[in-house]
N, C-alpha and C positions, 0 to 999 in steps of 0.2 A: 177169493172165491174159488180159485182154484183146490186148494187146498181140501175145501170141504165135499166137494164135487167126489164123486164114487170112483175108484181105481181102476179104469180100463181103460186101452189104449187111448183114446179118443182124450179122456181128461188127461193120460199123458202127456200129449204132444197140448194137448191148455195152457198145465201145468209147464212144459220146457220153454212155450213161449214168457210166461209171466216170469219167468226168472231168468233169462235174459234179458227182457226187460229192464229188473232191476239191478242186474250187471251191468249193463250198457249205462243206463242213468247215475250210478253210481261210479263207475269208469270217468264218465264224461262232466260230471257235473264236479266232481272232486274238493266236496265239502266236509269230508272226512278223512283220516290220516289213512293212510296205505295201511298198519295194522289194523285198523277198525274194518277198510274193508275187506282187504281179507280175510278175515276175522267172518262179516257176513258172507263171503263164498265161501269160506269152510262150510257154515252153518246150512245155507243153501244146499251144497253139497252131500254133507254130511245127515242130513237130518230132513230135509223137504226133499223126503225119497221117490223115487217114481216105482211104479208096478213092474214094469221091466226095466231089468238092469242097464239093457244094452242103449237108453237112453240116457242112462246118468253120464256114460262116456261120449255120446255125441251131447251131451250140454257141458263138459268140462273140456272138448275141442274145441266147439265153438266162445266159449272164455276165452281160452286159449288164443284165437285169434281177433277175438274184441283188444283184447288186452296188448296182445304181441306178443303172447310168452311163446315159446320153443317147444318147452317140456313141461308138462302139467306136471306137479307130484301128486303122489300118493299121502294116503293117511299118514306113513310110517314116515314118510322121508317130511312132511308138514309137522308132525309132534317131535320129532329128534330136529328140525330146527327152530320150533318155539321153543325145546329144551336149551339146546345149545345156548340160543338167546337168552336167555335166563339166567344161566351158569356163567357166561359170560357177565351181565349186569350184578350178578353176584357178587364174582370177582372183585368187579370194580368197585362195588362199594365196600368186600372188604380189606381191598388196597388201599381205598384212600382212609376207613377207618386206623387200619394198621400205619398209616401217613403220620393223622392225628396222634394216635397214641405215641408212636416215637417219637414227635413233637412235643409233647407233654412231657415223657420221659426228659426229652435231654434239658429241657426247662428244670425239671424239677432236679437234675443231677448237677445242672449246673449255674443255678442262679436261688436268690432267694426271695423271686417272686412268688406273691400269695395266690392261692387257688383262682381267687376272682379274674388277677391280671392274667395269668397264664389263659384261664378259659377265654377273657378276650384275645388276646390276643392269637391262639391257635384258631377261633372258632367253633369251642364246644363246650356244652354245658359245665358248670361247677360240679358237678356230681360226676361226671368223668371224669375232670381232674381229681376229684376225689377217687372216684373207684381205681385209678390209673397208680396213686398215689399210694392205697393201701396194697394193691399188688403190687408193687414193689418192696413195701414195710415185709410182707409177706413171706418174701422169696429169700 
């Protein structure tokens, strides 16, 4: 209800109550993973804007101390470490792809298992073995 309420002081401070609110409930009840809520205090933040500015930063204080954080971030420094996050999960999956495939390779350089055995036993589809297979034919 907030939300819909006309943009002057008065539905600010509505507005900065109902979204602590659901900070605090969300804080405290912790039936969602820490990305998810963060995730809605970005959204909160980001987007359930108030008329005056100088209240988005006394509601990202007051987070601040529901929560225990120190130092709120900024936009910039929250999107370069969901990035980070990502580049990193990146990584990983294509490390352990690159795992697979040279698993497959030295199978395939040094045994004369068939496609099927090799894929179980590495853990990856027949058609990896295969694609893994003609890349090599390939090269």
């Amino acid at each position: 209800m907030a939300l819909l309420k006309s943009k002057d002081e008065e539905s600010d401070n509505e507005l900065l109550k109902q979204k602590l609110l659901i900070v605090r409930l969300l804080y405290k009840k912790k039936i969602f993973s820490k990305a998810k809520i963060e995730a809605i205090f970005t959204f909160l933040y980001n987007y359930v804007l108030f008329k005056n500015p100088q209240i988005n930063r006394t509601f990202m204080e007051q987070v601040d101390q529901i929560t225990g954080k120190k130092n709120t971030m900024g936009i910039i420094e929250q999107l370069a470490e969901i990035k980070a996050e990502e580049a990193l999960a990146k990584g990983i999956k294509k490390g352990r792809l690159e795992e697979k495939e040279n698993s497959v390779k030295a199978f395939l350089n040094n045994t004369e298992f068939s496609a099927d055995r090799i894929a179980s036993m590495v853990g990856v589809s027949v058609s990896f073995v295969e694609k893994v297979k003609s890349g090599l034919i390939s090269k």
